[in-house]
C-alpha positions in Angstrom: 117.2 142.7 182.6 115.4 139.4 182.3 114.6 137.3 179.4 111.3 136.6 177.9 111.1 132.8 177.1 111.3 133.9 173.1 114.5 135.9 173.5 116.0 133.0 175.6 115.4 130.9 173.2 117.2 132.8 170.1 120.5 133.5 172.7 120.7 129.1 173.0 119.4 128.1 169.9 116.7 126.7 171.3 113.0 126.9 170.6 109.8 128.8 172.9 108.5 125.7 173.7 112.1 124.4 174.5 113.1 127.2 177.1 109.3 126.5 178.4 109.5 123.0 179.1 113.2 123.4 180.6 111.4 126.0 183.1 108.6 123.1 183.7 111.0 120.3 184.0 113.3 122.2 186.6 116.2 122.9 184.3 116.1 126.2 184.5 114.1 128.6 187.1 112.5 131.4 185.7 109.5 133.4 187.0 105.9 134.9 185.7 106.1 138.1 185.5 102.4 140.7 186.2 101.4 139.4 182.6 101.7 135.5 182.7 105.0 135.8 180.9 107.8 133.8 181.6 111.4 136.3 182.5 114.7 134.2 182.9 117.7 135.3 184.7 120.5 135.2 181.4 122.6 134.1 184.0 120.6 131.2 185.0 120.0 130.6 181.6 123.7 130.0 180.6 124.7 128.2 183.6 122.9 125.6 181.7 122.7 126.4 178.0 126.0 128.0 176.4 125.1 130.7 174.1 124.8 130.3 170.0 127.8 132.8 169.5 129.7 130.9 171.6 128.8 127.4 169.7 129.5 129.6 166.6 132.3 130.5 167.5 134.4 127.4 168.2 132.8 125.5 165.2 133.8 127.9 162.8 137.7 127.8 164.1 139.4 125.1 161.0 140.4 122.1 163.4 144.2 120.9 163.4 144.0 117.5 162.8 148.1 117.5 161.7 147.7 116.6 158.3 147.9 119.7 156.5 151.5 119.8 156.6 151.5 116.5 155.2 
């Protein structure tokens, strides 16, 4: 299932006009669908933009820096 450019832009943190202007520039290809509406491939999408979860994810893990044992 493809992406609208809204929902692409809520999976990379990202705003509309972001995702849009990625698509424009040649970041990203994405295509128009029988509405005028941009649909990205989620796979094209991440090949260039990790996910929020995943950001998430590894910045909420505490960080060893080797002093708490000190």
């Amino acid at each position: 299932m493809k992406l609208s450019a809204k929902e692409a832009a809520k999976l990379v943190g990202m705003t509309k006009a972001g995702v849009i202007k990625a698509i424009i520039k040649g970041t990203i290809s994405a295509e128009k669908d029988v509405h005028g509406q941009w649909k990205i491939d989620p796979v094209e999408l991440t090949r260039v933009y990790p996910p929020v979860s995943q950001l998430n994810d590894n910045q909420s893990k505490p960080v060893d820096d080797g002093l708490s044992n000190v």
